[in-house]
N, CA, C and O atoms as a printed pandas DataFrame, in Angstrom:
     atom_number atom_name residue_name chain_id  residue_number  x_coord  y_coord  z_coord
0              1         N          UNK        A               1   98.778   12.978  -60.116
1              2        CA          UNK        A               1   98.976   13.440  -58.763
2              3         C          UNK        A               1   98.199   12.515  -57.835
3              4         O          UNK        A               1   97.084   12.074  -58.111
4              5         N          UNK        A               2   98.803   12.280  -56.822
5              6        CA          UNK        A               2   98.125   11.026  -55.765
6              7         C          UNK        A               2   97.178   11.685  -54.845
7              8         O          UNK        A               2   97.113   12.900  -54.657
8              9         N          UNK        A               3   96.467   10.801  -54.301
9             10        CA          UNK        A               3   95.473   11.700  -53.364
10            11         C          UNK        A               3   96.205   12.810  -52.567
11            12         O          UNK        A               3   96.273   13.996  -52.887
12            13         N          UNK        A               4   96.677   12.289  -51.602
13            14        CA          UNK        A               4   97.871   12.751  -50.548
14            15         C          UNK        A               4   97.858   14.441  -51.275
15            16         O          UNK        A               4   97.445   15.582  -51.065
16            17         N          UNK        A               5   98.694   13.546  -52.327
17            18        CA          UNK        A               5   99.658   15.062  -53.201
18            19         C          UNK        A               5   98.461   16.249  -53.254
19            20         O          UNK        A               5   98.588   17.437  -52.957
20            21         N          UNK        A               6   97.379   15.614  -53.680
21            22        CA          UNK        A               6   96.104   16.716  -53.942
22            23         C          UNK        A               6   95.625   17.228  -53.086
23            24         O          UNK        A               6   95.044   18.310  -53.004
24            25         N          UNK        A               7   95.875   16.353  -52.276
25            26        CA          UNK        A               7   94.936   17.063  -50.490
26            27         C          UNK        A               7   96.053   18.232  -49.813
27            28         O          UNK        A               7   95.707   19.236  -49.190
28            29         N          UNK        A               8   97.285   17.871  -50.072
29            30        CA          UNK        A               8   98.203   18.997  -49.932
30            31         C          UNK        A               8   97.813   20.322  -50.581
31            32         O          UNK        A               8   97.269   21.243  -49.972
32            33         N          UNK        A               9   98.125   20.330  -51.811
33            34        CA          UNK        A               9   98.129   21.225  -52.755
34            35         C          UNK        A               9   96.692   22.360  -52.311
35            36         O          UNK        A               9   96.603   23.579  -52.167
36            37         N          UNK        A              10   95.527   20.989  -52.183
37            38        CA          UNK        A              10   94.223   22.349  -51.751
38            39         C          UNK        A              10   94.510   22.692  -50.327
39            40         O          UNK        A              10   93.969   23.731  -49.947
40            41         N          UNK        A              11   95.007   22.256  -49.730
41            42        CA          UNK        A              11   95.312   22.437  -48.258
42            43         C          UNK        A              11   96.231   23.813  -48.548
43            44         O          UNK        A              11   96.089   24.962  -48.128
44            45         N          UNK        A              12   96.922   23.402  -49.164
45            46        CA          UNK        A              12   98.306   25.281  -49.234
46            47         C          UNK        A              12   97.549   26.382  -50.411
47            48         O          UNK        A              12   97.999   27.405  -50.926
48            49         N          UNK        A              13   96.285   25.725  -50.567
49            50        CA          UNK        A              13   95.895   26.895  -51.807
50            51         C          UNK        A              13   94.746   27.501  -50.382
51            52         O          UNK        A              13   94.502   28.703  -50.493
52            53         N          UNK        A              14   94.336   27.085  -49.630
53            54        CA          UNK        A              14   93.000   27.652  -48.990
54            55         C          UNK        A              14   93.998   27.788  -47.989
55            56         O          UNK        A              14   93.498   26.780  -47.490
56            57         N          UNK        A              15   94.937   28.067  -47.209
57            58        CA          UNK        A              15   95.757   29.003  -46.263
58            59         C          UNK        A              15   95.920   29.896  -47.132
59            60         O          UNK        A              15   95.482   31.003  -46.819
60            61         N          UNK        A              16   96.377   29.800  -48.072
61            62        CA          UNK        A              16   96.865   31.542  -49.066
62            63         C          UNK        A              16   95.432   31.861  -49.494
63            64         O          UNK        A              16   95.568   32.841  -50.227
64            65         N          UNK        A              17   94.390   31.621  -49.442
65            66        CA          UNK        A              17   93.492   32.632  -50.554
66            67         C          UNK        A              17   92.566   32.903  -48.947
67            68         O          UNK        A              17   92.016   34.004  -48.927
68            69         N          UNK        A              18   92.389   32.192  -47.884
69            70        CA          UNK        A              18   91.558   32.738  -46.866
70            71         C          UNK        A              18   91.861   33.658  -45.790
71            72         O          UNK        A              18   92.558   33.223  -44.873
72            73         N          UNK        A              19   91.475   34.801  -45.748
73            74        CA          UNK        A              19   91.721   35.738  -45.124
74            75         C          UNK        A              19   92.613   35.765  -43.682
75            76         O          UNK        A              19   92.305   34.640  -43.290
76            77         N          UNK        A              20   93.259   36.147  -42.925
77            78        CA          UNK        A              20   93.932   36.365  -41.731
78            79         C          UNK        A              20   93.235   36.990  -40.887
79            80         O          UNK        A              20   93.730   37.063  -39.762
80            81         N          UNK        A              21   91.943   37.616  -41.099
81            82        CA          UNK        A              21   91.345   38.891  -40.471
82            83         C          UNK        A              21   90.828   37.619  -39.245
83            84         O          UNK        A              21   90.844   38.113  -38.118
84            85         N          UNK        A              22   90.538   36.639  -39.248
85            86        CA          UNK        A              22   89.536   35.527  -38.101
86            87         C          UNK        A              22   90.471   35.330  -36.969
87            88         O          UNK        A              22   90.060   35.028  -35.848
88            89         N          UNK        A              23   92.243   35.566  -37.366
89            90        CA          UNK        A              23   93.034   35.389  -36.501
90            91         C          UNK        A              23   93.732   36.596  -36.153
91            92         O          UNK        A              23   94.584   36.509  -35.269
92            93         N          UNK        A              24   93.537   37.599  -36.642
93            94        CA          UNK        A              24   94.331   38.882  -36.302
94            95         C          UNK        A              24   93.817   39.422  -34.968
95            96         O          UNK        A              24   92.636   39.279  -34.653
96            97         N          UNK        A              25   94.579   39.956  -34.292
97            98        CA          UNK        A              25   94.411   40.648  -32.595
98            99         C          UNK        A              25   93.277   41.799  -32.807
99           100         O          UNK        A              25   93.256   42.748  -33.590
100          101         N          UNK        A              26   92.359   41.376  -31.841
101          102        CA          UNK        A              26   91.490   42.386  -31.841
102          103         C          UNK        A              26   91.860   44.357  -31.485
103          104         O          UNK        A              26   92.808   44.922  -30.939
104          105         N          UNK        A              27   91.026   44.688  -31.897
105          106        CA          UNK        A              27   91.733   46.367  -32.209
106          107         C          UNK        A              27   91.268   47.067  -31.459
107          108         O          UNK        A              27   91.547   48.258  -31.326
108          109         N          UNK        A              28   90.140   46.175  -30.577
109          110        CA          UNK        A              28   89.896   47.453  -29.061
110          111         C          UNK        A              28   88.989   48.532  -29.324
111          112         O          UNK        A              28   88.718   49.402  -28.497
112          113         N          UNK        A              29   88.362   48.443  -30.886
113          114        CA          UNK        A              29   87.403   49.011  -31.201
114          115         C          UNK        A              29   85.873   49.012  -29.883
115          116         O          UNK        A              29   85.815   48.458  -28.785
116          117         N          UNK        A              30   85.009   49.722  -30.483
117          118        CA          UNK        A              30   83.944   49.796  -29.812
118          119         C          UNK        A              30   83.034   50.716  -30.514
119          120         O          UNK        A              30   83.561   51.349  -31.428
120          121         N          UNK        A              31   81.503   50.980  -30.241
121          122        CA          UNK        A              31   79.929   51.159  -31.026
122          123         C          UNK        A              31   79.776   52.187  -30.060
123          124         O          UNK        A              31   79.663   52.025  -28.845
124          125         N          UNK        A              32   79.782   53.505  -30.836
125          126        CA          UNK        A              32   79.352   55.038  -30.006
126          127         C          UNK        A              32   77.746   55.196  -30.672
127          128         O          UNK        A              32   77.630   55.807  -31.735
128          129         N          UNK        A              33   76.946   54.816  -30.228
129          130        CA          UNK        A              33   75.584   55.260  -30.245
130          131         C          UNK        A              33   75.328   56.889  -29.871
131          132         O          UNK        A              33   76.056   57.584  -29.161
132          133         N          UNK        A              34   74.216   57.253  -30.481
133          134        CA          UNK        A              34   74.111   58.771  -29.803
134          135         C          UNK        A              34   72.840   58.796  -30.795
135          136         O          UNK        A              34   72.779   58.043  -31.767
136          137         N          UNK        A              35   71.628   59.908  -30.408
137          138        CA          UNK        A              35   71.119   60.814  -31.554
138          139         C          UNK        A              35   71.611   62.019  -31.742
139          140         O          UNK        A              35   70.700   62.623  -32.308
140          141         N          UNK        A              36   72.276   62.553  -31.643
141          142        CA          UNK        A              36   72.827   63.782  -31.742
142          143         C          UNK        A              36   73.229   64.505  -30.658
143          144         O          UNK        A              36   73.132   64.068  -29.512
144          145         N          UNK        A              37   73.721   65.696  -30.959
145          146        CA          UNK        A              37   74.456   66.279  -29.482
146          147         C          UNK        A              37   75.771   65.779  -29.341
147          148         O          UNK        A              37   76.457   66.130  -28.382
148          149         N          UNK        A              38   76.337   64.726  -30.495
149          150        CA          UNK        A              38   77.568   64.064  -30.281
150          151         C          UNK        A              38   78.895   64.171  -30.861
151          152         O          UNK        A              38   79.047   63.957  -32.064
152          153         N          UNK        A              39   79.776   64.456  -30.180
153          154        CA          UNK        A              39   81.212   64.963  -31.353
154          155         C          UNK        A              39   82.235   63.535  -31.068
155          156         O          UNK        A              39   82.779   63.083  -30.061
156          157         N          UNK        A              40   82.176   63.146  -32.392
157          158        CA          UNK        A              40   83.414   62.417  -32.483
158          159         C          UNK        A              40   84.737   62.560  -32.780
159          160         O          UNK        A              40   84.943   61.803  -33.729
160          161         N          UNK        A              41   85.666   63.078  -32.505
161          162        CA          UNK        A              41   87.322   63.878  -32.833
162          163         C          UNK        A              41   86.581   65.412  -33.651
163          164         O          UNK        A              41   86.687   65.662  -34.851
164          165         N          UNK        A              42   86.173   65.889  -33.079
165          166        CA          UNK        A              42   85.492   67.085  -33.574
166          167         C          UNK        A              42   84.479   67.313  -34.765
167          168         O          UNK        A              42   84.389   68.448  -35.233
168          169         N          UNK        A              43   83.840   66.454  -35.191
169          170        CA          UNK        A              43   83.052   66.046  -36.159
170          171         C          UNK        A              43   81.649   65.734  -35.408
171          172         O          UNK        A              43   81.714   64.857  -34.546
172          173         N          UNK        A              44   80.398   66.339  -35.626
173          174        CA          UNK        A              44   79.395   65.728  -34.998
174          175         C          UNK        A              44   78.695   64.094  -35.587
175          176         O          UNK        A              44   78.923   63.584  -36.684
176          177         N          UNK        A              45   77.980   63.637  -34.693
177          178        CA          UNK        A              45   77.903   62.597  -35.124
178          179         C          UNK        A              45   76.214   62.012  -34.761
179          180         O          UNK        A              45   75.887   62.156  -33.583
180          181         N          UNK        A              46   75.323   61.475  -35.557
181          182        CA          UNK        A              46   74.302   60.553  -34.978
182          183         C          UNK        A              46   73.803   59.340  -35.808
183          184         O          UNK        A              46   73.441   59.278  -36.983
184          185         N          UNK        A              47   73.864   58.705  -35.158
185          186        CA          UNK        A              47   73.340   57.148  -35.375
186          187         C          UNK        A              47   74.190   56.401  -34.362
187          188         O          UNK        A              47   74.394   56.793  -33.213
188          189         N          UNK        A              48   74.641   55.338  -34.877
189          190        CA          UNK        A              48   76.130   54.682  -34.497
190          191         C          UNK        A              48   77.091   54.685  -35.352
191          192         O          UNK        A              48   76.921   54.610  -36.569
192          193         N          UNK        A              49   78.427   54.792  -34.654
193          194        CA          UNK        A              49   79.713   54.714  -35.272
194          195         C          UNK        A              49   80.700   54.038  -34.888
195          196         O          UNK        A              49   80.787   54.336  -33.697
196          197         N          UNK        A              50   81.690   53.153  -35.174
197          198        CA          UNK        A              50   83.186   53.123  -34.941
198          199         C          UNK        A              50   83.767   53.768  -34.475
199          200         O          UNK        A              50   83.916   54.872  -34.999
200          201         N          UNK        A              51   84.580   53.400  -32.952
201          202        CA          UNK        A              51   85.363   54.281  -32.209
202          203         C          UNK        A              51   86.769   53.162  -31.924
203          204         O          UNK        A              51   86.666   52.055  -31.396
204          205         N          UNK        A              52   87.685   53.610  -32.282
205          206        CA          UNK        A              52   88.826   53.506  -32.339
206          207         C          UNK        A              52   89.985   53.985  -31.378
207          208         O          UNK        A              52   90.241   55.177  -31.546
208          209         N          UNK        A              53   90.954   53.195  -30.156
209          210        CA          UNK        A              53   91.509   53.996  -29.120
210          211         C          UNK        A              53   92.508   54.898  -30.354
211          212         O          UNK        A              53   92.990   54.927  -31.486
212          213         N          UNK        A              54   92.252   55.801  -28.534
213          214        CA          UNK        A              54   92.697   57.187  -29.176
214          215         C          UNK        A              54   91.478   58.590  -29.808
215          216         O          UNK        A              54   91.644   59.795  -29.999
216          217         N          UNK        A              55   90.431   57.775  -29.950
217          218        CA          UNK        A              55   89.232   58.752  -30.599
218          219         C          UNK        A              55   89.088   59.838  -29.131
219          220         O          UNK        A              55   89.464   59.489  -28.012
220          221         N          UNK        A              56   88.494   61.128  -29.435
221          222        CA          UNK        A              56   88.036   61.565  -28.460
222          223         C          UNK        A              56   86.808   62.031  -28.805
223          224         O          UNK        A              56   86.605   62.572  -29.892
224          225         N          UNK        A              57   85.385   61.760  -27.401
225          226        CA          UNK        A              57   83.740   61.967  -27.423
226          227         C          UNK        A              57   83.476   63.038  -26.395
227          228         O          UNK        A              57   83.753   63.043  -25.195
228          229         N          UNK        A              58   82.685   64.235  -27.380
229          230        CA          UNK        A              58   82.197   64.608  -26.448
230          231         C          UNK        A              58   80.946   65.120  -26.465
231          232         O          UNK        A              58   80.604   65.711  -27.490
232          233         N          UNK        A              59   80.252   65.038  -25.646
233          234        CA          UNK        A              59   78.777   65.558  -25.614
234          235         C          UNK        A              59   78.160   66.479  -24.855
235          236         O          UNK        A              59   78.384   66.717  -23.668
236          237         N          UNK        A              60   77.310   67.036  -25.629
237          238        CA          UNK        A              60   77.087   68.929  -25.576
238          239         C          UNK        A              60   75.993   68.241  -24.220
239          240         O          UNK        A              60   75.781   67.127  -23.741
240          241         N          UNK        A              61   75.491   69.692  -23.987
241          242        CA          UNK        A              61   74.762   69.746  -22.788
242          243         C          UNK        A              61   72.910   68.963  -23.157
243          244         O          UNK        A              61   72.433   69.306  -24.239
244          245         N          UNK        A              62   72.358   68.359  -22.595
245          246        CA          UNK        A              62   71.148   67.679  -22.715
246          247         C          UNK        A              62   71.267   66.553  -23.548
247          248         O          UNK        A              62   70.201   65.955  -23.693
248          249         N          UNK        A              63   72.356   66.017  -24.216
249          250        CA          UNK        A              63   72.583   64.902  -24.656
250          251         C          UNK        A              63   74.094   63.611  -24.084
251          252         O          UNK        A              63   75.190   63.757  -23.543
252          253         N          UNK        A              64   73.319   62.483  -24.586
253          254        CA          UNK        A              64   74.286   61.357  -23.831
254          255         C          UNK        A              64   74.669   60.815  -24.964
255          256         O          UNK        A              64   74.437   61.302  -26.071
256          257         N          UNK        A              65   75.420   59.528  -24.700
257          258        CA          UNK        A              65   76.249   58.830  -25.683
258          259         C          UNK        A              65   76.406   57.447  -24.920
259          260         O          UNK        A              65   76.367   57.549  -23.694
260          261         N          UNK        A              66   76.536   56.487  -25.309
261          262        CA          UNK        A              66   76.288   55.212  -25.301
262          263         C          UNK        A              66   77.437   54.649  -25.927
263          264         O          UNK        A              66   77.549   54.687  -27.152
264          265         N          UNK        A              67   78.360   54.094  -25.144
265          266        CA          UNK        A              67   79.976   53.472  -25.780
266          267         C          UNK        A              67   79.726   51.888  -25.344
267          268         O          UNK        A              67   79.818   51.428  -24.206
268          269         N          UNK        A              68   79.329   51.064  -26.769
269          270        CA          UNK        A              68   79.547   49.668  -26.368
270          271         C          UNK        A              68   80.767   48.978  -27.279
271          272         O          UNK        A              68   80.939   48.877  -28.494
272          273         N          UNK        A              69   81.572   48.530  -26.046
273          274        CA          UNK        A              69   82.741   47.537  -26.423
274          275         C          UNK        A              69   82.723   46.029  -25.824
275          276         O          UNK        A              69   81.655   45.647  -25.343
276          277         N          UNK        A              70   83.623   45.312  -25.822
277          278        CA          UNK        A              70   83.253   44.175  -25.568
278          279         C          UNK        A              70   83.631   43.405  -23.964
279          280         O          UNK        A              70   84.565   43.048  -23.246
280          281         N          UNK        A              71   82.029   43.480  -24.065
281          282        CA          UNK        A              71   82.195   42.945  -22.012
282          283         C          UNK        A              71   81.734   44.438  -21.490
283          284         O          UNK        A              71   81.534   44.473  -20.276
284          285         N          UNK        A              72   81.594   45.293  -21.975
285          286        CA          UNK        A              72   81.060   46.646  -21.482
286          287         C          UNK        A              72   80.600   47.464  -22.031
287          288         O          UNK        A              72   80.405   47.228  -23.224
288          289         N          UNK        A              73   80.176   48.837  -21.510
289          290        CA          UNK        A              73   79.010   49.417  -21.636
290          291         C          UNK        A              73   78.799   50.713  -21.175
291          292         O          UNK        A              73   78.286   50.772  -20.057
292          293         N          UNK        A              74   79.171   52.263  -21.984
293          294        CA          UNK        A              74   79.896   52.961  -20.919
294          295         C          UNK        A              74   78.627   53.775  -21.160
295          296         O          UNK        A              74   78.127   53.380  -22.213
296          297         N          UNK        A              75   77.901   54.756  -20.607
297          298        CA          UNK        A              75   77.093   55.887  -20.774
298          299         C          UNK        A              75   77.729   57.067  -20.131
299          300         O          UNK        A              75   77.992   57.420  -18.981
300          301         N          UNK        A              76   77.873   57.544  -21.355
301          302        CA          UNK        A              76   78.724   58.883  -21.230
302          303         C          UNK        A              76   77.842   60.203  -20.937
303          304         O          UNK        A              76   77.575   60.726  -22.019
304          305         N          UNK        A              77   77.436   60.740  -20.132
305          306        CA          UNK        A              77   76.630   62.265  -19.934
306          307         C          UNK        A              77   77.147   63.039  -20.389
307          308         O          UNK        A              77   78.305   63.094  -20.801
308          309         N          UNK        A              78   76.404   63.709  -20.380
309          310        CA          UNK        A              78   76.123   65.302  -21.052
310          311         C          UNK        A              78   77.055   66.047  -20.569
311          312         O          UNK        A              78   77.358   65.925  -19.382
312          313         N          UNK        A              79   77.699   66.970  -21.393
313          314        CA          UNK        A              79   78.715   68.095  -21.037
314          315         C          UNK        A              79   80.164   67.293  -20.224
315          316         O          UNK        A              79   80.709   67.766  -19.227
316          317         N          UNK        A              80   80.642   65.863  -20.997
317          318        CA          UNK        A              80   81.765   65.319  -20.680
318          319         C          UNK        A              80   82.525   65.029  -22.212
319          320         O          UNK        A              80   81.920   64.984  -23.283
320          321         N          UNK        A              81   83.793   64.872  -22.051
321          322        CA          UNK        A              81   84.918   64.548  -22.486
322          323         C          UNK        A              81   85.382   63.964  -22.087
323          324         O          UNK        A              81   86.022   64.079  -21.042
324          325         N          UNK        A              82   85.164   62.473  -23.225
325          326        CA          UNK        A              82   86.118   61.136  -23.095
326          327         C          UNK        A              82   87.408   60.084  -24.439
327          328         O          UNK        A              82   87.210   59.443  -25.471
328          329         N          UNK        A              83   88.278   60.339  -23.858
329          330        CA          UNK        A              83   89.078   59.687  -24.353
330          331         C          UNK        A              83   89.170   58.379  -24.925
331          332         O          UNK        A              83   90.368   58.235  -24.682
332          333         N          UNK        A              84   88.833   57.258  -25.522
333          334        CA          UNK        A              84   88.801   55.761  -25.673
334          335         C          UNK        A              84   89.956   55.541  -25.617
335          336         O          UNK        A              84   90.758   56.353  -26.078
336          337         N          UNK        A              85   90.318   54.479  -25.083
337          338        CA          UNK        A              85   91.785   53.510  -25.450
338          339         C          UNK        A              85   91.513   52.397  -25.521
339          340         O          UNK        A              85   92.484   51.773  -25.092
340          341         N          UNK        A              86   90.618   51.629  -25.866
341          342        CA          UNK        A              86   90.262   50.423  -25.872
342          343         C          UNK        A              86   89.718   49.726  -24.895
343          344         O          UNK        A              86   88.583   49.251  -24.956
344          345         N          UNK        A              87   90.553   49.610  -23.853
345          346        CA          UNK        A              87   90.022   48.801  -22.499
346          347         C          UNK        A              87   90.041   49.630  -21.675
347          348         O          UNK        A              87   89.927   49.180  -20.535
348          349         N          UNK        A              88   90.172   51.052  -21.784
349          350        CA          UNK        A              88   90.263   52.314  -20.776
350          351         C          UNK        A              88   89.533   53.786  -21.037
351          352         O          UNK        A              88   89.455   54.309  -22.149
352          353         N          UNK        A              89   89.282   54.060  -20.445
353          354        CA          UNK        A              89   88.537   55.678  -20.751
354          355         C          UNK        A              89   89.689   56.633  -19.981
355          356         O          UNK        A              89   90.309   56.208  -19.005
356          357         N          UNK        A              90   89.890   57.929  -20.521
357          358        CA          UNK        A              90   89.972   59.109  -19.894
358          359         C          UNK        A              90   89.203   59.811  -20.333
359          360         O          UNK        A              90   88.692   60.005  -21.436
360          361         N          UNK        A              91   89.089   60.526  -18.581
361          362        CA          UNK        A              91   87.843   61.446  -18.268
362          363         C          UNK        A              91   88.384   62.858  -18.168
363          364         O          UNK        A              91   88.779   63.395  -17.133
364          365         N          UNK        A              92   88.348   63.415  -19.444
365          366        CA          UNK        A              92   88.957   64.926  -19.487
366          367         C          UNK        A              92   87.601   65.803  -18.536
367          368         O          UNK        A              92   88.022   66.692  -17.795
368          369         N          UNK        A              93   86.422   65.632  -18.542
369          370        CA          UNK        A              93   85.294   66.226  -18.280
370          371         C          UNK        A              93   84.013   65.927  -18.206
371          372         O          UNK        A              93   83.420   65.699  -19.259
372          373         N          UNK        A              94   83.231   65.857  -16.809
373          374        CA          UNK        A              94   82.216   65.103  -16.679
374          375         C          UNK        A              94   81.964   64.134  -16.145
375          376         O          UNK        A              94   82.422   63.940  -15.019
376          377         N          UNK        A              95   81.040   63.069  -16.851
377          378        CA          UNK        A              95   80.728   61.556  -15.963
378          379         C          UNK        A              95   80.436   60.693  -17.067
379          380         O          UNK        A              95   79.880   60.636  -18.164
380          381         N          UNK        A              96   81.114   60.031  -16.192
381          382        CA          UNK        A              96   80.622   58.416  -16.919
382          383         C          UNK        A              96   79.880   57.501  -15.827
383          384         O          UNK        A              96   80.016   57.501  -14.604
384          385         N          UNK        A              97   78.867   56.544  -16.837
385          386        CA          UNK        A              97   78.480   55.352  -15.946
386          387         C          UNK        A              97   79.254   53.731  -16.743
387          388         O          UNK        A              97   79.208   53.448  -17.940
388          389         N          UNK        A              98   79.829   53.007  -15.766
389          390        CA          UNK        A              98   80.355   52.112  -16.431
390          391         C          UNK        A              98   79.467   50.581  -16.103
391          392         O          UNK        A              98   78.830   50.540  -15.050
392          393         N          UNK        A              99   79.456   49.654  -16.800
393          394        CA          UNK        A              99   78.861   48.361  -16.779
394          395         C          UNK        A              99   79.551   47.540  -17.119
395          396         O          UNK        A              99   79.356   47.377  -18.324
396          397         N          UNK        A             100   80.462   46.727  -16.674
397          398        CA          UNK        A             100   81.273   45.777  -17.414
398          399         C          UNK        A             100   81.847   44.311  -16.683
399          400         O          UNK        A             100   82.138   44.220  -15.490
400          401         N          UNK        A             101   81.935   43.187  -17.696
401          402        CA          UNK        A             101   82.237   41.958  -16.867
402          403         C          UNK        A             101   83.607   41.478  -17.798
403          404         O          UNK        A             101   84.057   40.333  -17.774
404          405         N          UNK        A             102   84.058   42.383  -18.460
405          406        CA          UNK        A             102   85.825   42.142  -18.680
406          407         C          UNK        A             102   86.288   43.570  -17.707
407          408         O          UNK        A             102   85.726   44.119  -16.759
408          409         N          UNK        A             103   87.597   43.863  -18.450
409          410        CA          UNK        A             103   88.042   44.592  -18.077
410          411         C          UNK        A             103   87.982   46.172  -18.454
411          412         O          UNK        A             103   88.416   46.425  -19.578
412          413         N          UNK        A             104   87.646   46.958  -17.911
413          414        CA          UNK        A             104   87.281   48.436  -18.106
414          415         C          UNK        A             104   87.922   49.236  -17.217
415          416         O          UNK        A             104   87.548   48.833  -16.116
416          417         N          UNK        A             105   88.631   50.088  -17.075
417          418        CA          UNK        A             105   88.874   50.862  -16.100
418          419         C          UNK        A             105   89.165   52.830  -17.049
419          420         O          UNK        A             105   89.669   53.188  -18.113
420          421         N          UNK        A             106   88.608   53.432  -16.063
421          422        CA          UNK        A             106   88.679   54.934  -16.071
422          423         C          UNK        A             106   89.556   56.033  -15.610
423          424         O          UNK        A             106   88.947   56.706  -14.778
424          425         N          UNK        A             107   90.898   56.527  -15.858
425          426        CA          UNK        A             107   91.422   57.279  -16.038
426          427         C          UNK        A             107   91.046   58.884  -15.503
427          428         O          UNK        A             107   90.592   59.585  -16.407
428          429         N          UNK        A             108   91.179   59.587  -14.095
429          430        CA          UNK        A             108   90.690   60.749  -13.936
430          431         C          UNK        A             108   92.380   61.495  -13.393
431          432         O          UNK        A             108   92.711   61.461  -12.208
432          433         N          UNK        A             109   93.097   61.995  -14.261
433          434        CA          UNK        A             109   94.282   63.002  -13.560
434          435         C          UNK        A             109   95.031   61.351  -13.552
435          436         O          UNK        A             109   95.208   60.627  -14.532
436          437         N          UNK        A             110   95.396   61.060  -12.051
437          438        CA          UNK        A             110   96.219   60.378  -11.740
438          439         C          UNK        A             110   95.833   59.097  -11.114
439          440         O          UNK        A             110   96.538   58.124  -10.846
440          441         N          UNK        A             111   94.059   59.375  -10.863
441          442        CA          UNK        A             111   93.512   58.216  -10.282
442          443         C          UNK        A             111   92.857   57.010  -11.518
443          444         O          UNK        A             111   92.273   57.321  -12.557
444          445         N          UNK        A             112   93.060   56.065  -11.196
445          446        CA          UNK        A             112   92.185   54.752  -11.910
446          447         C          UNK        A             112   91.079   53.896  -11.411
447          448         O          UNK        A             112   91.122   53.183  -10.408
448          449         N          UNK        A             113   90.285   54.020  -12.063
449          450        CA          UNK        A             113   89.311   52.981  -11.162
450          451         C          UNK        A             113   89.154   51.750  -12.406
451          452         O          UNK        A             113   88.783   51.875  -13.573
452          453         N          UNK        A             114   89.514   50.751  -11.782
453          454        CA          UNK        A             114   89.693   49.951  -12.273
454          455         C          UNK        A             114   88.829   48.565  -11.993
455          456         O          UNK        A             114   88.834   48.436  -10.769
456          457         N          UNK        A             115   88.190   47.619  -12.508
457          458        CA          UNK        A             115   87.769   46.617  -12.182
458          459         C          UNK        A             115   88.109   44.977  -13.135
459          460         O          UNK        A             115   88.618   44.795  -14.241
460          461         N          UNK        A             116   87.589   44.063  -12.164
461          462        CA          UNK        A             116   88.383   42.798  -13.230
462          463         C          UNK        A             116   87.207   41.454  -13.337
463          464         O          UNK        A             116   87.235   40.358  -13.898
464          465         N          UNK        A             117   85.940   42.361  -12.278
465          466        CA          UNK        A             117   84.718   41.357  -12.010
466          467         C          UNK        A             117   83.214   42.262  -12.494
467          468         O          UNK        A             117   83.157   43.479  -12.675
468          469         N          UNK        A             118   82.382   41.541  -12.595
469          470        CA          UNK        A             118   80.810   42.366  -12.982
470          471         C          UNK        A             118   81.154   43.274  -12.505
471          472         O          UNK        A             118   81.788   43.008  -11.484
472          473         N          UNK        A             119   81.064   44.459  -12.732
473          474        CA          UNK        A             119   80.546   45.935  -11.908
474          475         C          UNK        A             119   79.853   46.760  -12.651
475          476         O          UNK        A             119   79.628   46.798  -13.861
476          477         N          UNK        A             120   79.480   47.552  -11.580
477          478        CA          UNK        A             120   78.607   49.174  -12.531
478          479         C          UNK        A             120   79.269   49.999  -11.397
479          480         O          UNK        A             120   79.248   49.926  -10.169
480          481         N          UNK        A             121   79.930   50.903  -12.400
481          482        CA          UNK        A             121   80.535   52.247  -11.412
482          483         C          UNK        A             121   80.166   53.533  -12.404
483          484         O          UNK        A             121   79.930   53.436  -13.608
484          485         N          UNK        A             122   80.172   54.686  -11.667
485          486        CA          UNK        A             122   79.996   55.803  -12.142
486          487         C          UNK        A             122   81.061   56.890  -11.817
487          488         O          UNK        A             122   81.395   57.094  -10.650
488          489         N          UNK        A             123   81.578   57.571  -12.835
489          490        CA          UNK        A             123   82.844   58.269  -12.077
490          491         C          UNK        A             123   82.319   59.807  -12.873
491          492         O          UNK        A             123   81.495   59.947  -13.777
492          493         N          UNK        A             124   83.041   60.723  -12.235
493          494        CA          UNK        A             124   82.612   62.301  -12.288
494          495         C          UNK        A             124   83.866   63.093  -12.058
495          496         O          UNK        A             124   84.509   62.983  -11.013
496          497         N          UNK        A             125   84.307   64.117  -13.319
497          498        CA          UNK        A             125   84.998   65.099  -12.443
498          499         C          UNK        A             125   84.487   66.157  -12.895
499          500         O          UNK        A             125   83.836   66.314  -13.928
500          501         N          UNK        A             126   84.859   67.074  -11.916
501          502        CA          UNK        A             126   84.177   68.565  -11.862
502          503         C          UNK        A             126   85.259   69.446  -12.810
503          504         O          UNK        A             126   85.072   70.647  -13.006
């Protein structure tokens, strides 16, 4: 087998044996911190965990929660219900504080607050 031929051959053996995961679309995941006081899809929760859109957080009264995804930074208060979707929150209940220099925006009923530059916003419903 000639050089060429060999440099091929390892060339098509290390595309098939090395993983796809370095190029696959990110999943919009994000890091729910908490010490306790914290429900993840109805399961309590403390340390940190994996949050996945679609998860829903909520936290009992005198405790917070801490949602880090990427480019942001959400602090979730006490006695709220939040929705993840990846690059979006809904706010079934309560407040959030947001920190973010991608894109984040918050979901209340019909309103969005949305941003596309540094910000820190805080949103609340009663």
């Amino acid at each position: 087998m000639s050089v060429s031929g060999s440099r091929n051959f390892i060339s098509w053996v290390m595309i098939l044996l090395l993983p796809l995961s370095p190029v696959a679309a990110d999943t919009g995941s994000a890091i729910l911190h908490s010490e306790g006081g914290v429900w993840l899809n109805g399961t309590e929760i403390s340390g940190s965990t994996a949050v996945f859109p679609g998860d829903s957080v909520e936290t009992k009264p005198g405790f917070v929660a801490n949602l880090d995804a990427e480019g942001s930074s959400v602090l979730i208060q006490g006695e709220s219900i939040v929705k993840f979707q990846g690059d979006s929150l809904t706010l079934e209940h309560g407040s959030v504080s947001v920190g973010t220099s991608a894109l984040m925006s918050v979901h209340v009923d019909c309103i969005e607050v949305k941003t596309r530059f540094q910000w820190a916003y805080a949103v609340r419903r009663h």
